[in-house]
C-alpha positions as CSV (number, residue, x, y, z in Angstrom):
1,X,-2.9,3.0,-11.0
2,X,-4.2,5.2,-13.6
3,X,-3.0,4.6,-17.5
4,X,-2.8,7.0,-20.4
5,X,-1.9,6.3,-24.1
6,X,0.3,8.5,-25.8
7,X,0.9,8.3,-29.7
8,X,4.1,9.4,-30.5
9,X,4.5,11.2,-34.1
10,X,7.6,10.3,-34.9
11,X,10.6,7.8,-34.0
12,X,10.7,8.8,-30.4
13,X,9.8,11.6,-27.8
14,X,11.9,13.0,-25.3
15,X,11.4,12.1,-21.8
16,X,10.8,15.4,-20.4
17,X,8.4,16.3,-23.2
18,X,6.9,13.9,-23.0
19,X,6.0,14.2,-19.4
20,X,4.7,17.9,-20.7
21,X,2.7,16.3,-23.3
22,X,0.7,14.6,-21.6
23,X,0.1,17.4,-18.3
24,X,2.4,15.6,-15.6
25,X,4.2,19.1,-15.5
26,X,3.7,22.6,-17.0
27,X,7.0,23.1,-19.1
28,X,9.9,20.6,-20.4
29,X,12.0,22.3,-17.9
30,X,9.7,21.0,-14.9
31,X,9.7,17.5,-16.7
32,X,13.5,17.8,-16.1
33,X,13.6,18.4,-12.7
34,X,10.8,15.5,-12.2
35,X,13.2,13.3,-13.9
36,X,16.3,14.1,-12.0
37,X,14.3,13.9,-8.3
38,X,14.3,10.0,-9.4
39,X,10.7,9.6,-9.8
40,X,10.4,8.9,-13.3
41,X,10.7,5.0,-14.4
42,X,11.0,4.0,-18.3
43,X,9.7,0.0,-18.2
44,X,10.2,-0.2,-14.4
45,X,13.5,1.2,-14.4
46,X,14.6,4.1,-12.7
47,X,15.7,7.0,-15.1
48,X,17.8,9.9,-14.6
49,X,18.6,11.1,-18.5
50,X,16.4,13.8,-18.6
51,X,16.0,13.3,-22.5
52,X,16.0,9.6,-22.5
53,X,14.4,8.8,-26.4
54,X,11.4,7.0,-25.1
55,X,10.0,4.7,-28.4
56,X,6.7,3.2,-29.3
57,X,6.4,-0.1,-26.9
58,X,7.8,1.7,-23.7
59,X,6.1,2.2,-20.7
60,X,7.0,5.3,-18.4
61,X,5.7,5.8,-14.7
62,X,5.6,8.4,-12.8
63,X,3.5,8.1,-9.1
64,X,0.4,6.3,-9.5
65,X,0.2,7.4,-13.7
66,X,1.3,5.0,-15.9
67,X,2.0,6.0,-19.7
68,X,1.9,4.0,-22.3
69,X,3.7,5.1,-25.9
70,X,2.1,4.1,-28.6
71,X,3.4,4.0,-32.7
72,X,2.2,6.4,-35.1
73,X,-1.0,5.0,-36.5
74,X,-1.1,3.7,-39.7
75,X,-1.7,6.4,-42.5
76,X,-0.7,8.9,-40.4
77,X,2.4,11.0,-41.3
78,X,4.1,12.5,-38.7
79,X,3.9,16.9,-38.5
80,X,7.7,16.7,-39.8
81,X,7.0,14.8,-42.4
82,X,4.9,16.7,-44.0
């Protein structure tokens, strides 16, 4: 199973944009669809919201990709903070 790190900057990220974010789908709207087909899981759990608030800690899968969401790192502010 393959994992990448995402570092969220800020609270949360959306599920589908997240799923953009880090090239499992072209455009939040495709991240949608992905997520109501079923195949999206948020820490092993199957999820359907399609803008499930995924937080630092989580894990989401999706096929044989694996992402792990990360906090902001220290120091950094987050774009809407600044």
């Amino acid at each position: 199973m393959e994992t990448s790190d995402f570092t969220l900057q800020g609270e949360y990220v959306e599920l589908n944009q997240l799923l953009k974010l880090v090239g499992v789908c072209d455009s939040g709207g495709a991240g949608k669809m992905l997520v109501a087909s079923g195949a999206v899981k948020v820490d092993g759990k199957k999820e359907l919201r399609k803008t499930c608030k995924v937080r630092a800690g989580q894990t989401v899968s999706v096929g044989d990709l694996r992402i792990k969401v990360l906090p902001t790192a220290a120091g950094q502010m987050p774009d809407s903070a600044a």
